[in-house]
N, C-alpha and C positions, 0 to 999 in steps of 0.2 A: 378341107382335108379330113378324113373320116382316120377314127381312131380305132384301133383292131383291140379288142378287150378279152387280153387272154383269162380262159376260165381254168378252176380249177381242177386237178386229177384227183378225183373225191377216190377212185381207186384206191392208189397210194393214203388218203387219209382214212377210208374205213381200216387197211390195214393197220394203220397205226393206231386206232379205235382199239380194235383187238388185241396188240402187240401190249400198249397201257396201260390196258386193263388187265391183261395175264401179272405180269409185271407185279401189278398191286396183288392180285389174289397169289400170285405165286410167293407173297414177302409172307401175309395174312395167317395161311392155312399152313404156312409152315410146323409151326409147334403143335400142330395137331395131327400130324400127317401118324405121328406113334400111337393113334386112337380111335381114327379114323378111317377104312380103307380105300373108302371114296377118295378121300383129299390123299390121300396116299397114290393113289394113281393118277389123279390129279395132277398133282406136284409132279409127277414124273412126264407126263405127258407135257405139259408147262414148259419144265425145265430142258425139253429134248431138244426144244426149238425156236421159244421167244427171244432169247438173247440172239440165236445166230440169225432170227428176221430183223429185229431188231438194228442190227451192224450191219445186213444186206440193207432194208432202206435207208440206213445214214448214207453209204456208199452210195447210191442213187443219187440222192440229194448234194455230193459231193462233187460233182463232175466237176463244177470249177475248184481251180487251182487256189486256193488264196494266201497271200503274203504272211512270212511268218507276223508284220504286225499285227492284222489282222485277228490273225489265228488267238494271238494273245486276250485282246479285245473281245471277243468270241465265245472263248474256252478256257485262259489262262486264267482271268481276270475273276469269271461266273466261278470257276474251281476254288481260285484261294476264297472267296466270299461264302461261299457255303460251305467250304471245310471248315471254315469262322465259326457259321453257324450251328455245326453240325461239334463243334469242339464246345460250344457254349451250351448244348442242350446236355449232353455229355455228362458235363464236370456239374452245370449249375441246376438242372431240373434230373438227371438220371443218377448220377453223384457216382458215374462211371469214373476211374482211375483210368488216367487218357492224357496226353500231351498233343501240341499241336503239330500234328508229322504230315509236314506240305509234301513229303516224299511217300506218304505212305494213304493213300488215303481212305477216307473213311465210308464202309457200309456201299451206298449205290455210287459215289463220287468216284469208283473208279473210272466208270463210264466215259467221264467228263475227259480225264488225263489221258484215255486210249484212245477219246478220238480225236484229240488233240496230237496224238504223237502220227496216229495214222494219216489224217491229214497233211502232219505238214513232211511225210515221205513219201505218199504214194507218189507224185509224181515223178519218183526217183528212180521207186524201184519199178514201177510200169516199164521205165525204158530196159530191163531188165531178159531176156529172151527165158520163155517159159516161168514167168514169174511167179505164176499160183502153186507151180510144182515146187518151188523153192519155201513159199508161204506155208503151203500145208506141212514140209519137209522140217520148219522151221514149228510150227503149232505142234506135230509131233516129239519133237526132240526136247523141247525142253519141259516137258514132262521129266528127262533123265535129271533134271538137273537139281541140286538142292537149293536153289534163290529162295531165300524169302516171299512165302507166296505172292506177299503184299506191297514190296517194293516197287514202287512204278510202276505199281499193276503191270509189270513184264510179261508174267507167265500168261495171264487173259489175253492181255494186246496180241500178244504173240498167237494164241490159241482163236480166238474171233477172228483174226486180219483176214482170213481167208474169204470169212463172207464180205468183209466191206469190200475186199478189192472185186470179187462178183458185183455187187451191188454195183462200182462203180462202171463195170464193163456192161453190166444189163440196159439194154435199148428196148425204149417201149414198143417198137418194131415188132418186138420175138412176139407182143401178149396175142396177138390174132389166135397163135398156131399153140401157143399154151393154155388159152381158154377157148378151145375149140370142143365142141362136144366131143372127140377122142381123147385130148387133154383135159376138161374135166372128169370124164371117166375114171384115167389112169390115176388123176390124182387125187379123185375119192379114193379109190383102192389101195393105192396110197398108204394114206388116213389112217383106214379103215387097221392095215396088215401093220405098219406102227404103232398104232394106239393097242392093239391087242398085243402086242409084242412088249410092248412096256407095259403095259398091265401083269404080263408073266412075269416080266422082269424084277419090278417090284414088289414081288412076292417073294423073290429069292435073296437071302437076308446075306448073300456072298458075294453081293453085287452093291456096289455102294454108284448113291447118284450122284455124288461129288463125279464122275466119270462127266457128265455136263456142266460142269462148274468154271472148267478151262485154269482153275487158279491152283489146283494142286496137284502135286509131283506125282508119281507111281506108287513109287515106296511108301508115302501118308498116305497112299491107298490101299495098302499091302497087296500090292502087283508087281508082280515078275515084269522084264522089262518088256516081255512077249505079251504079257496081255496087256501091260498098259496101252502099249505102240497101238494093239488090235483095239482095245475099246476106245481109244480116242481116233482112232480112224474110222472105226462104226460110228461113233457119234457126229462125226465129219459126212458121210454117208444121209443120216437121220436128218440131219439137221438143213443139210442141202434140200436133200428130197421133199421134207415138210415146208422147206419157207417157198419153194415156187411152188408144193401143191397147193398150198393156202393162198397166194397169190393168184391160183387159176380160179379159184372158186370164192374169192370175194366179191361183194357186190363193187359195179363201176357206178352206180348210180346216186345220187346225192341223197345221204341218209339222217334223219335228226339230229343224231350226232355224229358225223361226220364232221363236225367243226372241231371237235374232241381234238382231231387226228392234229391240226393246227398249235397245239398246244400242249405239247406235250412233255416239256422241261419243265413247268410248273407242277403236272399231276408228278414227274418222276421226282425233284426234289422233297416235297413239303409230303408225298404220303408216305415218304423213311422218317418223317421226323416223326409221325405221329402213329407208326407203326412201333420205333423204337421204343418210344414211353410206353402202350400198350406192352411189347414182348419182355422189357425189364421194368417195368413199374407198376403191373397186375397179371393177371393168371387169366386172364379172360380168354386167351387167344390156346392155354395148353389144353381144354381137355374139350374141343367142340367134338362130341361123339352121337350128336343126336343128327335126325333128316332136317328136323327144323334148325337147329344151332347152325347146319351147313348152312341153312339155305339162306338164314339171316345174315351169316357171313358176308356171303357172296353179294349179296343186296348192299351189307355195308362196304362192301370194296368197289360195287359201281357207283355208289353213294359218293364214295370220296372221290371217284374218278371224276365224278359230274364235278365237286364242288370246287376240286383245285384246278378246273378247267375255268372257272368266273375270273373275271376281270382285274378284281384286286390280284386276286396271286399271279397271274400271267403278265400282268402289268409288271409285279416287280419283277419279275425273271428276265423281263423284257429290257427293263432299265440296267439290270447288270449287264447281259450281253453286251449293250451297247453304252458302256461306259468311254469314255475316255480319258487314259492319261493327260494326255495335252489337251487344248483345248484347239477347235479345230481349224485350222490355217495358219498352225503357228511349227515351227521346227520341231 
């Protein structure tokens, strides 16, 4: 009997190549963006669209349904472990004033919690008739709300859901007629009419980019309830548009690192720890205003991407995932 040896969708992991890497420079070139105008447009462009690719391929990767035990083992378990860690680098090497708030959590760990909650509803509210119009209706609106940004990460979950439930409706069917030479056209053009658009945008010092942030309200934004509702629907708009034009115009072909893409909880945990000590425990990262200081940047944030892509670190990330409470064949 012959064995069918399915291969990989290098597609999907070049994206995530690029989604992990944005991710890190977009943590990096933060504190410099007041100095810089490259990394100022940068960051804008970054921020328009990595997180809602980002939550579209988790959705992808989500078709199946898994049990909330699971989910815990998964998501629950990886979450309380690095909020651990992430509470110990904190208080004992940053000497941050910090408590251990499993309800609140810390830096990129929101991540972990929203796709934990998304998972274990979507298959709920799928059965739902018209359900992304309720999702977006639902990303909009609690913008009015005064929740604590950071509780439950509510306000982001609520704000991203729309792409993972895409992500999870998207069938690799559609990619023919998306990366067809009239679809990669449209969606260089795309690209092209975004990126200058936010490039204008971040020029104008009346427009705050927290509007892609998904975590805060209207009013910490000083916006009327009229422009908030419009700017986080533009960004809803942006955000769509960019994650399939990127998707059209990625390579499908097996790339150096394309394995990168395989690995991608390890580069997203360990390059916030070591982003944090940089951003409060030296000045290195406020004043990159030179072409070279950019470019060294940038080198060092593929640098990191490569390194917490090795073995040791995915290794451990790998053993938390898959921990278990019980031990296995037992109640």
């Amino acid at each position: 009997m012959t064995t069918i040896q399915k291969t990989r969708d290098y597609l999907f992991d070049n994206y995530k190549v690029l989604l992990i890497f944005l991710v890190v420079v977009g943590h990096f070139i933060g504190p410099s963006t007041k100095c810089n105008s490259f990394l100022l447009a940068l960051k804008w462009l970054i921020v328009s669209f990595h997180m809602p690719a980002f939550v579209f391929v988790s959705g992808y990767f989500s078709k199946k349904t898994l049990s909330p035990g699971a989910l815990i083992q998964k998501l629950a378990i990886p979450y309380v472990v690095y909020e651990i860690i992430y509470y110990l680098l904190y208080t004992c090497v940053l000497h941050k004033e910090t408590g251990l708030y499993l309800l609140k959590p810390k830096f990129t760990l929101w991540y972990l919690m929203a796709l934990f909650f998304w998972r274990l509803i979507t298959p709920y509210v799928k059965k739902i008739p018209h359900y992304m119009v309720f999702a977006i209706a639902a990303g909009l609106l609690i913008g009015l709300s005064d929740m604590e940004n950071n509780f439950l990460t509510i306000p982001r979950a609520l704000v991203f859901y729309p792409y993972f439930l895409a992500g999870t409706a998207f069938e690799r069917e559609s990619l023919p007629m998306l990366r067809s030479s009239k679809g990669k056209l449209f969606s260089g053009v795309c690209i092209t009419v975004i990126a200058l658009f936010l490039i204008f945008l971040g020029l104008q010092k009346n427009v705050p980019m927290q509007i892609f942030y998904g975590r805060y309200n209207y009013s910490s934004m000083k916006q009327s309830i009229t422009e908030g509702l419009s700017w986080r629907l533009g960004s809803y708009v942006i955000g769509f548009l960019m994650t399939y034009s990127i998707l059209a115009l990625i390579p499908e072909k097996k790339l150096r690192c394309s394995y990168i893409g395989t690995r991608t909880m390890a580069i997203y945990l360990f390059h916030g720890l070591i982003y944090s000590y940089f951003r409060y425990c030296t000045k290195l990262l406020n004043n990159i205003d030179t072409a070279a200081a950019t470019i060294l940047l940038l080198a060092f944030c593929a640098g990191l991407t490569a390194l917490f892509s090795l073995k040791p670190f995915t290794a451990f990330t790998g053993t938390v995932s898959n921990f278990h409470l019980t031990k296995k064949g037992t109640a």
